[in-house]
C-alpha positions as CSV (number, residue, x, y, z in Angstrom):
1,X,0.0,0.0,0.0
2,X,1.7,3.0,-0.5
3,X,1.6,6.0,1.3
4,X,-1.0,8.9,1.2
5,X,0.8,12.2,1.1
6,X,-1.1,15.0,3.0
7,X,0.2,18.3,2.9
8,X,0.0,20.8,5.5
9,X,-1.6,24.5,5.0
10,X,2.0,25.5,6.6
11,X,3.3,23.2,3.8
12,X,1.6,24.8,1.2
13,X,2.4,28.2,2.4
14,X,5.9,27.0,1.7
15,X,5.2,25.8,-1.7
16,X,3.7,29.2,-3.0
17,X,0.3,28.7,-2.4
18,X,-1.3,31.9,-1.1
19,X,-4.8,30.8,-0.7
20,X,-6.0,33.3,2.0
21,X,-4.8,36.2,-0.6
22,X,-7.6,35.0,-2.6
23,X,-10.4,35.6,-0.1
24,X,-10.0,39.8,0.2
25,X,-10.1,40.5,-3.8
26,X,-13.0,37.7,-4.1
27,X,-14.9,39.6,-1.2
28,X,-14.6,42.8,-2.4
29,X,-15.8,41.9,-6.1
30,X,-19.0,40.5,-4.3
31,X,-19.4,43.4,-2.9
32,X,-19.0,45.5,-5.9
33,X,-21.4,43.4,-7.8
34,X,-23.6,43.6,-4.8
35,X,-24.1,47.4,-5.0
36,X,-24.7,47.5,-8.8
37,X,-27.1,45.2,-9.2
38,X,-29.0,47.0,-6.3
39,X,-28.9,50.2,-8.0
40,X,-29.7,48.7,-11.0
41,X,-32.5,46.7,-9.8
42,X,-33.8,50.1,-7.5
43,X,-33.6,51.7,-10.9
44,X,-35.5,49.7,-12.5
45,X,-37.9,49.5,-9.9
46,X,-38.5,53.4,-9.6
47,X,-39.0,53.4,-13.2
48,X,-41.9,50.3,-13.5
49,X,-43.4,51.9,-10.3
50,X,-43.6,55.9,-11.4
51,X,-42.8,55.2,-15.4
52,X,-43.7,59.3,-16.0
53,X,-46.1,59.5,-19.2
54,X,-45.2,62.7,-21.5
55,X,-46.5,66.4,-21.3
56,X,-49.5,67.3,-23.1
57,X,-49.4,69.9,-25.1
58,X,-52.6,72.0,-26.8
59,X,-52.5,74.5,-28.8
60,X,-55.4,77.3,-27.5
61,X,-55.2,80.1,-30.1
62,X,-53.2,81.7,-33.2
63,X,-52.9,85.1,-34.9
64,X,-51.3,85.6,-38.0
65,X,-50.3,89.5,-38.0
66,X,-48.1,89.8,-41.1
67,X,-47.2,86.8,-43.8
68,X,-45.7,88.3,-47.1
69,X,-43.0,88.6,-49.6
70,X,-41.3,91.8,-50.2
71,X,-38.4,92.6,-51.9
72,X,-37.1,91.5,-55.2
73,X,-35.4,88.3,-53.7
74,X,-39.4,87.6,-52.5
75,X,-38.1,87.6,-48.8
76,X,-40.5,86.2,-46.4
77,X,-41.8,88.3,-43.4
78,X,-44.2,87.1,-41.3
79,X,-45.4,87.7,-37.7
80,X,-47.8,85.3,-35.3
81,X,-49.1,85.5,-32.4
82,X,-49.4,82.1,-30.3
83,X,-50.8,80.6,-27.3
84,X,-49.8,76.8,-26.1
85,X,-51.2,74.8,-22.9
86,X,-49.0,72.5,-21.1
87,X,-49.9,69.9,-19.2
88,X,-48.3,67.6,-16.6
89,X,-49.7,64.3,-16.6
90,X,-48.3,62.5,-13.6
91,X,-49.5,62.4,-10.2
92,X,-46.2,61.6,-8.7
93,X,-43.4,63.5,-10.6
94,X,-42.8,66.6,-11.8
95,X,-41.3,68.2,-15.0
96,X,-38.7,71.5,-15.0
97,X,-38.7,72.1,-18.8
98,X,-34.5,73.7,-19.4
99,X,-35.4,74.8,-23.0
100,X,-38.2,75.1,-25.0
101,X,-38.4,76.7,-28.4
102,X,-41.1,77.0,-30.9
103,X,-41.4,78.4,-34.5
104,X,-43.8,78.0,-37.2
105,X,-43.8,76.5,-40.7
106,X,-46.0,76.3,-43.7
107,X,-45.6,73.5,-46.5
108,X,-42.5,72.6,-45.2
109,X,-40.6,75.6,-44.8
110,X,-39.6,77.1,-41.7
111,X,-41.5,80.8,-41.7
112,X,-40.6,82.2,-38.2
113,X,-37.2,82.5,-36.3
114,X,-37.2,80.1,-32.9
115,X,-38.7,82.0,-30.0
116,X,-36.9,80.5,-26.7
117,X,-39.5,80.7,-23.8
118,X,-38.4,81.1,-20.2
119,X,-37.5,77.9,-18.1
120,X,-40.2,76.6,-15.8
121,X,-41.4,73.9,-13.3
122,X,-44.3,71.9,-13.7
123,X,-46.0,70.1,-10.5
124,X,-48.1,67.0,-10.3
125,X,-51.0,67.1,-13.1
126,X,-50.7,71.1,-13.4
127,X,-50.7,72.9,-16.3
128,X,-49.6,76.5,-17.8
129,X,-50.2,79.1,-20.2
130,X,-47.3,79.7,-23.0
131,X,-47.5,82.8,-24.9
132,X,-45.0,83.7,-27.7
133,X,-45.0,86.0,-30.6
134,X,-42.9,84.3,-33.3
135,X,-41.3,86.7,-35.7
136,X,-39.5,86.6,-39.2
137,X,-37.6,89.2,-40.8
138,X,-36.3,88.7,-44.3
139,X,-36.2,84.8,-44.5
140,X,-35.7,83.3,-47.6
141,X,-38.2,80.9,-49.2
142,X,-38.4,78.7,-52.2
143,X,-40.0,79.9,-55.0
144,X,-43.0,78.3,-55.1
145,X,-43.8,79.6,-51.5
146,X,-46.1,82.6,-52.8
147,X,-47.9,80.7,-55.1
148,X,-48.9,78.1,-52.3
149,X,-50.3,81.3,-50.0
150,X,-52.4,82.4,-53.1
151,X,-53.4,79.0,-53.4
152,X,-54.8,78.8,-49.7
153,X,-56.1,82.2,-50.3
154,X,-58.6,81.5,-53.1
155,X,-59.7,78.1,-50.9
156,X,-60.1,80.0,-48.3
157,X,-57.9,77.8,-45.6
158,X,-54.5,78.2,-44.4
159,X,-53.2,74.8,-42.9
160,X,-50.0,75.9,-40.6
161,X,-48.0,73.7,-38.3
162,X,-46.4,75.3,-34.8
163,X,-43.8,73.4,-33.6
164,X,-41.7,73.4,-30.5
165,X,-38.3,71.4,-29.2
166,X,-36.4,71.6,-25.8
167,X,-35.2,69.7,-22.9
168,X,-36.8,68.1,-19.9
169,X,-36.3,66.4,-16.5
170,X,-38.6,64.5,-14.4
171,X,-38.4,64.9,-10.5
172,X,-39.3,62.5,-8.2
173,X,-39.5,63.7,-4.2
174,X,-35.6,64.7,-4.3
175,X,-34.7,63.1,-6.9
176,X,-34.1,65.0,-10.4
177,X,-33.1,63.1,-13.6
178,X,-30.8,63.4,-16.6
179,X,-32.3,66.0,-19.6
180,X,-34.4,63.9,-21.9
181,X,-35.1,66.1,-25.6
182,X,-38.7,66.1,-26.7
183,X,-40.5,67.7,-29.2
184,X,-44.2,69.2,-30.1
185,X,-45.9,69.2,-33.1
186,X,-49.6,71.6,-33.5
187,X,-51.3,72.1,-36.5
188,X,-53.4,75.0,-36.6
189,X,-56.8,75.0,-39.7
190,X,-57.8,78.7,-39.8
191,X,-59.7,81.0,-42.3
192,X,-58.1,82.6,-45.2
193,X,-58.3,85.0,-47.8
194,X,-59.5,88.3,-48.6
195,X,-63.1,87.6,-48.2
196,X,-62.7,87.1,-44.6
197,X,-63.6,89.9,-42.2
198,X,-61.3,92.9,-41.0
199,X,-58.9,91.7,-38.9
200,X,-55.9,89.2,-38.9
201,X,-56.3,85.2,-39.8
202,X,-56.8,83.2,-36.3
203,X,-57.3,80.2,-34.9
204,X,-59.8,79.4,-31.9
205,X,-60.5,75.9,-32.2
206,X,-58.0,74.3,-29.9
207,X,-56.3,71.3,-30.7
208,X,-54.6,68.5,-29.3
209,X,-50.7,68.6,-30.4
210,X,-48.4,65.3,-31.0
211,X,-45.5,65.1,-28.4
212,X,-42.6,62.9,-28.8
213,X,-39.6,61.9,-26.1
């Protein structure tokens, strides 16, 4: 029978073997996992249990003030007048909107400048009044551009879109999260031409505008 060789811890401390090294960076990398996967998981959590819907955004009223070509380059100027409603959604978070821009267009074509509105904070299910009088100076067009506004002018309807684009965070308690962009789309039907009464072209129907995040 031969012999059964058993070696000693102090025996294999001799050899090289440096098992109780092992324990400290095995401990500590459980430990480290241990901690992500609760923030992770606490995360994920928050987010299944609040999971904040997206503003609403409506658009109350529009005046267009000025929306003609001038020069002989046919350079656009126009002027409008606008009024959004924002609303938050959410019972248990809150929105601060950073930046929030809006300009109108009109087959495609940009017709205003951006008009930045103030930043703001929105609480649980209020909402707010945005006013902003969107302005364009000299903007160049293509050339089919008047012929399109004569167009709407002997059908009497002018189909516009208002547009807006800016940054958001949600707000939990204490808790504030990372800017998320979003954008807002209106589209405003309103009376047009030069059988109309005195007074500018305006819209008074409200309408519901498409929001994206």
């Amino acid at each position: 029978m031969s012999p059964i060789d058993v070696k000693s811890p102090k025996h294999c401390a001799e050899k090289g073997f440096k098992v109780e090294k092992l324990f400290p960076k095995k401990k500590l990398f459980f430990c480290f996992s241990t901690i992500s996967l609760s923030i992770l998981s606490f995360i994920f959590l928050l987010y299944l249990t609040l999971h904040p819907t997206k503003p609403n955004f409506t658009l109350r009223e529009a005046d267009i003030y000025q929306l003609n070509l001038s020069g002989p380059r046919q350079l656009l100027n126009s002027s409008i007048q606008l009024t959004l409603v924002s609303k938050n959604p959410n019972k248990k978070v809150g929105i601060y909107y950073d930046e929030l821009q809006v300009f109108a267009s009109y087959k495609g074509q940009q017709i205003t400048l951006h008009t930045s509105l103030p930043p703001f904070y929105q609480g649980h299910e209020d909402s707010n009044f945005l006013s902003a009088l969107l302005i364009g100076n000299g903007l160049p067009v293509d050339p089919y551009f008047g012929y399109e506004v004569q167009r709407a002018q002997s059908v009497g309807k002018l189909i516009m879109n208002l547009k807006g684009s800016g940054r958001l965070r949600w707000k939990v308690g204490t808790w504030v999260s990372g800017k998320y962009r979003f954008n807002v789309d209106c589209v405003a039907i309103m009376p047009f031409g030069s059988s109309l009464p005195s007074g500018p072209p305006s819209f008074r129907q409200g309408a519901q505008c498409s929001t994206t995040l």
